[in-house]
DOTORPA-989100 format. One line per 3 residues: number of its first residue (from 0); their letters; for each residue x, y negated, z negated of N, C-alpha, C, O. Coordinates in pm, 1 decimal. Layout:
NUM	A	X:Y:Z:X:Y:Z:X:Y:Z:X:Y:Z | ...
//
This chain:
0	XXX	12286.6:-10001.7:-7555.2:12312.2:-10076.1:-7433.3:12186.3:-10086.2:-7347.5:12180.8:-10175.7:-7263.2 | 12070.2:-9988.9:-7365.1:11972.4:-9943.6:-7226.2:11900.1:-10094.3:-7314.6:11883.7:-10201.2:-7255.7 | 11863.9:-10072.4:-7464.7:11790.3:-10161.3:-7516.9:11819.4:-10302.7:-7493.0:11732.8:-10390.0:-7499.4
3	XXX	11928.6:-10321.8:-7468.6:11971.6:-10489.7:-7440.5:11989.5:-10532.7:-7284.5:12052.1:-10631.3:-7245.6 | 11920.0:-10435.9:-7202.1:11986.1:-10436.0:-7089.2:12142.0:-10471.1:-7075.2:12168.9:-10574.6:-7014.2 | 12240.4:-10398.7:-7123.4:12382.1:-10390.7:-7064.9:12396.9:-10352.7:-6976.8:12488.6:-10270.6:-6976.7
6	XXX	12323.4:-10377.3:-6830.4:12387.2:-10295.3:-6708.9:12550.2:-10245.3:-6667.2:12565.0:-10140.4:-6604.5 | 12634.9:-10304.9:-6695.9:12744.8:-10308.3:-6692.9:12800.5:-10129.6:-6755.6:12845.5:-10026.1:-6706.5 | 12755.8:-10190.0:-6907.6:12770.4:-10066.1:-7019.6:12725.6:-9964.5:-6961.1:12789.1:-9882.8:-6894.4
9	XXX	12536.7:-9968.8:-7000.9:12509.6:-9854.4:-6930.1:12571.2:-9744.2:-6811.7:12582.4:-9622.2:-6823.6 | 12618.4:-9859.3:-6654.9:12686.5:-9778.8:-6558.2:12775.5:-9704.0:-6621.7:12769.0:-9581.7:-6608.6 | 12886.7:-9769.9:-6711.5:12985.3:-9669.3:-6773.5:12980.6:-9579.4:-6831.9:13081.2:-9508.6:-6828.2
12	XXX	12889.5:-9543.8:-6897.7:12842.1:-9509.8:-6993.6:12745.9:-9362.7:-6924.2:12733.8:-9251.4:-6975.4 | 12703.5:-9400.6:-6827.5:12681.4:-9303.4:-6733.4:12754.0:-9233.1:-6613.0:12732.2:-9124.9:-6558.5 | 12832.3:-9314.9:-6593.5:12917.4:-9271.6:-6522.8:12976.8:-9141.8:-6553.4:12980.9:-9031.2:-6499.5
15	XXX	13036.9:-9214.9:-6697.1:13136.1:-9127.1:-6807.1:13025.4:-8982.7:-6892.5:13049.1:-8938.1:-7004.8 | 12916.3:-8938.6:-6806.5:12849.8:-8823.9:-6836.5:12736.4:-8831.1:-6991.6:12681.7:-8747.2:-7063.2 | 12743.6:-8975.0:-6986.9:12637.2:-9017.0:-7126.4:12489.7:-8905.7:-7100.8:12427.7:-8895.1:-6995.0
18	XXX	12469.5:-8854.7:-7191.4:12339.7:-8787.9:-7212.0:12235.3:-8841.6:-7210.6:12196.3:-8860.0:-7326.0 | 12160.1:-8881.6:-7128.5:12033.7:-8948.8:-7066.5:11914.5:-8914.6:-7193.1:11828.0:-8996.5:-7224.0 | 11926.4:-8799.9:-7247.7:11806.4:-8802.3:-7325.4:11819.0:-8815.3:-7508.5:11734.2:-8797.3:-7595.9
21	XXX	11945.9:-8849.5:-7514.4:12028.5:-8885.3:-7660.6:11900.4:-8964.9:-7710.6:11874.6:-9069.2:-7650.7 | 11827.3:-8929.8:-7803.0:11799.2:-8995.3:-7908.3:11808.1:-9036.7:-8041.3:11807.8:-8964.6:-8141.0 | 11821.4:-9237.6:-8031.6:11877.2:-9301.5:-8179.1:11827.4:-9228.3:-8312.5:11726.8:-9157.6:-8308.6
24	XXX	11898.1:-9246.3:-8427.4:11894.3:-9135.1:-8529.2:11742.3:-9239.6:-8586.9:11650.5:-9165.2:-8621.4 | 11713.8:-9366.7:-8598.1:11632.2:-9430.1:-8690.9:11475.8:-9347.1:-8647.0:11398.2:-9281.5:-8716.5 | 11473.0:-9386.5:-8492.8:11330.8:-9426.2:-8416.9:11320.4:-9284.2:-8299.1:11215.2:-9242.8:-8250.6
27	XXX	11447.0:-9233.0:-8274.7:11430.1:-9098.9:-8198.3:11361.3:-9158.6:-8003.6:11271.2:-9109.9:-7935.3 | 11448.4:-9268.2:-7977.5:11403.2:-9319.6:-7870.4:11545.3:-9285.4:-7753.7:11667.2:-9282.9:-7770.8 | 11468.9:-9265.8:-7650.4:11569.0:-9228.6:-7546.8:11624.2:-9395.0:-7515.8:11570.2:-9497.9:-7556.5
30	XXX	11771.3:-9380.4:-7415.1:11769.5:-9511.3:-7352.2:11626.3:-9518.5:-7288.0:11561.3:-9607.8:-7342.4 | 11575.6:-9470.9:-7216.8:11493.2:-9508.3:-7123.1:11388.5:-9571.7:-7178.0:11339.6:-9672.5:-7127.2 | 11340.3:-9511.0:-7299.7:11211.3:-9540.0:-7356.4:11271.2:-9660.9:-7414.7:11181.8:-9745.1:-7405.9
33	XXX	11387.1:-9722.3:-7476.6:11400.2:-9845.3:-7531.0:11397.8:-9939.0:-7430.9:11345.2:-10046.7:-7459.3 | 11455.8:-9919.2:-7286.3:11438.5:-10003.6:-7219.6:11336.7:-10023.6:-7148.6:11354.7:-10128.9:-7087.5 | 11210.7:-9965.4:-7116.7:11090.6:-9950.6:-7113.7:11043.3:-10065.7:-7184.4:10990.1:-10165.7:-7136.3
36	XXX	11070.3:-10038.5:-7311.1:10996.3:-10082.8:-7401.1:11030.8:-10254.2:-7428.3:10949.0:-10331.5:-7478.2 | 11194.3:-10299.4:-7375.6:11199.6:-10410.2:-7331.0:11207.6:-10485.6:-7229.7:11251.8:-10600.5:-7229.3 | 11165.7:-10425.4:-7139.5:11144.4:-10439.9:-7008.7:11263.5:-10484.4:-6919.0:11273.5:-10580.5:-6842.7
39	XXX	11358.1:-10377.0:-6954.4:11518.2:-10384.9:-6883.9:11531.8:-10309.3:-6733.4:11630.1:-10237.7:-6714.3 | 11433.5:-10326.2:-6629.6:11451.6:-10301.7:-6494.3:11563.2:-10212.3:-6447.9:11563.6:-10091.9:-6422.3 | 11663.9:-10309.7:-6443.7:11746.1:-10258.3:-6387.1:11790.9:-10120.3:-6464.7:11778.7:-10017.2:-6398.7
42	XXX	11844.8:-10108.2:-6607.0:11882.5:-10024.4:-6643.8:11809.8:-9943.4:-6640.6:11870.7:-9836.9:-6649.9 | 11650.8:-9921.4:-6627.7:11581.3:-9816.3:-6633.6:11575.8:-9751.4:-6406.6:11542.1:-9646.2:-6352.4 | 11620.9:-9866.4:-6360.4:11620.1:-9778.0:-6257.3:11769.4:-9713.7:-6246.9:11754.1:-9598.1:-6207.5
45	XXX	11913.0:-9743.0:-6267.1:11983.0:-9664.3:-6330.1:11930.1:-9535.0:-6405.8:11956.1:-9427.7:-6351.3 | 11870.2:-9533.0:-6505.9:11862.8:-9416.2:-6581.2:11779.0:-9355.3:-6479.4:11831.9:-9264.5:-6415.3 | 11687.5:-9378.9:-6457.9:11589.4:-9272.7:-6332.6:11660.8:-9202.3:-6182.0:11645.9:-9087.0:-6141.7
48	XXX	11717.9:-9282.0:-6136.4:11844.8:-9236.9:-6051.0:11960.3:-9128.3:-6121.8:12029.5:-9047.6:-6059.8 | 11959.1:-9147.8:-6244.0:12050.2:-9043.5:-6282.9:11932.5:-8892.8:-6329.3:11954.4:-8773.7:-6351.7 | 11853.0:-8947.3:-6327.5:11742.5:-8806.0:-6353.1:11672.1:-8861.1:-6528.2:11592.6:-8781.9:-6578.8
51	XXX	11693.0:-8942.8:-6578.2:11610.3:-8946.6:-6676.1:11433.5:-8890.6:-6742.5:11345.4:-8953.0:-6683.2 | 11404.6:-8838.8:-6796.9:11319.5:-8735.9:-6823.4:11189.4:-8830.5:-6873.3:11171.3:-8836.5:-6994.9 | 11078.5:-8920.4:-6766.1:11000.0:-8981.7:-6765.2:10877.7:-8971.3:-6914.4:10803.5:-9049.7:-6973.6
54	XXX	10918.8:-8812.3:-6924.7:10779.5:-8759.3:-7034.7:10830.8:-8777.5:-7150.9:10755.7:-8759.9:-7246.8 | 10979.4:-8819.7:-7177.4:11025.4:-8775.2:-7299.1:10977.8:-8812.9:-7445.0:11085.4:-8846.9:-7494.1 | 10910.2:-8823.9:-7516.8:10857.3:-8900.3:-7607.3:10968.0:-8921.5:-7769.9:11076.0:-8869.9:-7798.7
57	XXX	10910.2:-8985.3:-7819.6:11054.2:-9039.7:-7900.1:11020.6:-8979.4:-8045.7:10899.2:-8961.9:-8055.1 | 11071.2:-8952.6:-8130.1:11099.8:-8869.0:-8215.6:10989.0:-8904.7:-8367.2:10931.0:-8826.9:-8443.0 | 10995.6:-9058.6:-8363.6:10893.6:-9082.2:-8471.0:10752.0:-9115.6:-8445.7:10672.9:-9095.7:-8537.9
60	XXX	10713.9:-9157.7:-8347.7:10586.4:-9154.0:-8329.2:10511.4:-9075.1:-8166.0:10403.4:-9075.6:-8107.0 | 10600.4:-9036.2:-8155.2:10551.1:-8918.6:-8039.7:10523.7:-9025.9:-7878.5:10476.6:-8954.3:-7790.1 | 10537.2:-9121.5:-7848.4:10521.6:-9207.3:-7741.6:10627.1:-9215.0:-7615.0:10749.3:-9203.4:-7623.9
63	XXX	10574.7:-9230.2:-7532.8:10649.9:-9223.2:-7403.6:10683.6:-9317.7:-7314.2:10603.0:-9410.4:-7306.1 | 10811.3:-9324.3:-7220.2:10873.7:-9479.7:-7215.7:10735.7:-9575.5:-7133.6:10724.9:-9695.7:-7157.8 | 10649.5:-9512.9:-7049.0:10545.8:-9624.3:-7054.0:10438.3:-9592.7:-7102.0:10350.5:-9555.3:-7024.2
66	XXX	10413.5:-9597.3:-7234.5:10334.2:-9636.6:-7391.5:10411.0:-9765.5:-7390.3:10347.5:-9870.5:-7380.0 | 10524.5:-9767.2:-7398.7:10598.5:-9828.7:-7490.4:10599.6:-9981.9:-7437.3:10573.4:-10084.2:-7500.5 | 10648.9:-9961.9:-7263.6:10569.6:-10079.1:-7162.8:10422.8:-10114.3:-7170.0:10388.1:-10221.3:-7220.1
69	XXX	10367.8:-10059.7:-7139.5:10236.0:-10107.0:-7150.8:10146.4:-10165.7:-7313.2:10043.3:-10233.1:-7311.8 | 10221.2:-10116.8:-7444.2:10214.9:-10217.6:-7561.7:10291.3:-10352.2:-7500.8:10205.4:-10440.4:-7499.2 | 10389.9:-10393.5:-7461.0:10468.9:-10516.3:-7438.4:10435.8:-10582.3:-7352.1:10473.0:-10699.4:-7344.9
72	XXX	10343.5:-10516.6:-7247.3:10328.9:-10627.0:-7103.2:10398.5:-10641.0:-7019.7:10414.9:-10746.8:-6959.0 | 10478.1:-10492.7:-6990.0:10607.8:-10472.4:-6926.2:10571.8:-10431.6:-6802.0:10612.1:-10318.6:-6774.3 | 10492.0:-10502.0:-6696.0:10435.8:-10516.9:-6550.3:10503.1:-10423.5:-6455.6:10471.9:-10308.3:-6425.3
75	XXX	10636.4:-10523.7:-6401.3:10699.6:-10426.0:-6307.0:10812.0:-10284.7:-6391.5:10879.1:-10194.2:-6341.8 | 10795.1:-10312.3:-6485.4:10910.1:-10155.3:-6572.3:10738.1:-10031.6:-6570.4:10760.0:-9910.4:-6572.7 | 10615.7:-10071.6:-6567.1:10489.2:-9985.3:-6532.3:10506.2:-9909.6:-6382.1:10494.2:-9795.1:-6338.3
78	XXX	10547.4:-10065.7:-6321.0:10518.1:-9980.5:-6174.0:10625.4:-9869.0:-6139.8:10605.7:-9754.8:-6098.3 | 10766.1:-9945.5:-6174.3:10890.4:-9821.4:-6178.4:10843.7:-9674.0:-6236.9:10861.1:-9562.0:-6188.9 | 10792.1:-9706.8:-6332.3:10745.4:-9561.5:-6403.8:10626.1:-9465.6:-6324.2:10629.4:-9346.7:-6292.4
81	XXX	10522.3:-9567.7:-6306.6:10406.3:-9517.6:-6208.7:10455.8:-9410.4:-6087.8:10439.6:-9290.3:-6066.4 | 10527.9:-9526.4:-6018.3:10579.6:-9486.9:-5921.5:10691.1:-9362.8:-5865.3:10718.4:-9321.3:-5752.7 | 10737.9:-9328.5:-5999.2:10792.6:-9247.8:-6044.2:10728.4:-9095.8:-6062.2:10796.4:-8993.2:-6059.4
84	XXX	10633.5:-9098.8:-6074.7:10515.6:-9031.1:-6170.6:10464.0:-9016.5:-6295.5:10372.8:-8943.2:-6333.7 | 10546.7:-9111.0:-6368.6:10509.5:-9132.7:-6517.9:10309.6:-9056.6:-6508.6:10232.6:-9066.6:-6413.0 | 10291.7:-9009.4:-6602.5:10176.0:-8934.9:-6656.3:10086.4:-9071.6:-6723.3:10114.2:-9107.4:-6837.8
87	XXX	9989.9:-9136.1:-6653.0:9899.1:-9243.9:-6765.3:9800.4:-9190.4:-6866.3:9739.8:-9267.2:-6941.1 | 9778.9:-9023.6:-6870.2:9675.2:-8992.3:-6944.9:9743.8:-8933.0:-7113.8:9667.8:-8915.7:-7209.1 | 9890.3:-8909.6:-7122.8:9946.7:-8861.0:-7236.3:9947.4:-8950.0:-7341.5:9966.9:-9071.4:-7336.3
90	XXX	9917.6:-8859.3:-7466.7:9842.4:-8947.1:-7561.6:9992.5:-8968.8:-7666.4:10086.7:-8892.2:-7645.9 | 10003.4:-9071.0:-7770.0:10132.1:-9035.8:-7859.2:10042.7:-8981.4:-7983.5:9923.2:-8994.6:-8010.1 | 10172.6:-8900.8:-8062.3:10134.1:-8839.9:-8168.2:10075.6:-8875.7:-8301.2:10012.7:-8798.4:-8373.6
93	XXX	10094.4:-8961.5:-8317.8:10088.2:-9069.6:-8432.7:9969.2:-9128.5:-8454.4:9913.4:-9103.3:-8561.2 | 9898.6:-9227.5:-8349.9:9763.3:-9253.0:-8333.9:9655.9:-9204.8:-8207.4:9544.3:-9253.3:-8189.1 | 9721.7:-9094.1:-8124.0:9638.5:-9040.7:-8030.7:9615.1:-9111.6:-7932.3:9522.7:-9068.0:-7863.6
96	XXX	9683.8:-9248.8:-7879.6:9675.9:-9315.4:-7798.5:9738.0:-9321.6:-7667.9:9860.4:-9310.8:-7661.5 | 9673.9:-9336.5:-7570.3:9702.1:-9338.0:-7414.8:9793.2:-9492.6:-7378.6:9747.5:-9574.5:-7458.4 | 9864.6:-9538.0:-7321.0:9927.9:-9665.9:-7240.0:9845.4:-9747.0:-7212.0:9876.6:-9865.4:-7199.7
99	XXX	9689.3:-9692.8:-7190.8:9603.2:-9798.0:-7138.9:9525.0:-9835.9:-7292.2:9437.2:-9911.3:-7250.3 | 9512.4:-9831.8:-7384.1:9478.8:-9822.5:-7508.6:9589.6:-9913.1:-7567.4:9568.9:-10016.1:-7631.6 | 9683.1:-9872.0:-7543.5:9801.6:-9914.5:-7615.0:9789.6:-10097.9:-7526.9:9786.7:-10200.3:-7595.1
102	XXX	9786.3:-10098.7:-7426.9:9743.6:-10210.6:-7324.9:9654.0:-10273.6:-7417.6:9717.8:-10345.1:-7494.9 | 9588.4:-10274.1:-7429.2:9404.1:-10320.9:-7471.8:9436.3:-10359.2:-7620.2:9417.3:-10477.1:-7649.9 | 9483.5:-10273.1:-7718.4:9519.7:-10305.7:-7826.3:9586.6:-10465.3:-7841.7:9558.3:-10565.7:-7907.1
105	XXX	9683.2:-10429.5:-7749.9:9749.6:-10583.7:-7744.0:9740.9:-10704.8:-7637.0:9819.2:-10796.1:-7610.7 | 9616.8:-10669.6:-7587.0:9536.1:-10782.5:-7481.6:9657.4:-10793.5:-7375.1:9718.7:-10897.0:-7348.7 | 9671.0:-10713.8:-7340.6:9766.9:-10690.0:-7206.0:9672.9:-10698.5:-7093.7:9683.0:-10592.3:-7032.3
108	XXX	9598.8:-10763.9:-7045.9:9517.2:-10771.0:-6939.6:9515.0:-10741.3:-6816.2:9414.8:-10693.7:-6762.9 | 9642.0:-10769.1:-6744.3:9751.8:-10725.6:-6660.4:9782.6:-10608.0:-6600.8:9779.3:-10553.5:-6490.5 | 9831.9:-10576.9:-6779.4:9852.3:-10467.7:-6795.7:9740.7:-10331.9:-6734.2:9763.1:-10230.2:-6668.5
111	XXX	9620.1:-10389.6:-6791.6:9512.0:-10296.3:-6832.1:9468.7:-10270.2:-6647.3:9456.9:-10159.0:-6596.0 | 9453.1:-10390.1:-6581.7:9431.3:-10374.2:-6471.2:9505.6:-10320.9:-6374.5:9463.9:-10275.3:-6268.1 | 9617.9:-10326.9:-6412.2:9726.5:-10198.1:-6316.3:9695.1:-10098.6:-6343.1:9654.9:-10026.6:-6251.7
114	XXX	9698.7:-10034.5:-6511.2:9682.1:-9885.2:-6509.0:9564.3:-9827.5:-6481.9:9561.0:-9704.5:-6478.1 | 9433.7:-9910.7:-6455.5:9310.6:-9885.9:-6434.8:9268.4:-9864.3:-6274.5:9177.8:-9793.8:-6230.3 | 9376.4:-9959.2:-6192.4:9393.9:-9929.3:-6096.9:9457.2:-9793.2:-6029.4:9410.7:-9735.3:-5931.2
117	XXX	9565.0:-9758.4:-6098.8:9614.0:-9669.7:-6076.4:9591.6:-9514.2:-6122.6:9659.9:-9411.8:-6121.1 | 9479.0:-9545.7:-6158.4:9407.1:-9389.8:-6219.9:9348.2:-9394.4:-6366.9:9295.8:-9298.3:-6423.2 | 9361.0:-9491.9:-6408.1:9328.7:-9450.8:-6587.9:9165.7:-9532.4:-6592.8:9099.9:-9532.6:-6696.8
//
């Protein structure tokens, strides 16, 4: 649901005591980090209001929900996270890469200039 933005779902789904840090059996991704990663706003400020765990990194390649934004060009789901305290210097496991790397890789320009702004 976090991945498709279902706001609707999600609320229920949280409401009803859903485990915020459940990760899918394939990819080992939290809601948060999937919706991060598709740049589903709303549901990720839902999940952060319920306490969602900003650092959590996902099970197969070690990355964190903004890695996952900042590969996609996911602007304002960066600043939610930023603003949050999301960490810009944590690297994922897999290729040792930072959000702002992960940015640059995929000519996120945007991208690159927010997190550069904001400390990286």
């Amino acid at each position: 649901a976090a991945r498709y933005g279902r706001e609707v779902v999600v609320k229920l789904l949280l409401n009803k005591g859903a485990n915020l840090e459940l990760k899918d059996k394939r990819y080992g991704q939290t809601p948060l980090s999937w919706a991060a990663e598709n740049g589903r706003e709303v549901v990720i400020k839902l999940l952060l209001d319920k306490g969602a765990d900003l650092e959590l990194k996902d099970k197969r390649y070690g990355r964190t929900p903004l890695s996952w934004a900042a590969e996609n060009g996911r602007e304002a789901v960066i600043k939610l996270l930023l603003d949050k305290g999301a960490d810009l210097e944590l690297k994922d496991k897999e290729y040792g890469q930072t959000p702002l790397s992960w940015a640059a890789e995929n000519g996120r320009e945007a991208v690159i200039k927010l997190l550069r702004k904001r400390g990286t």
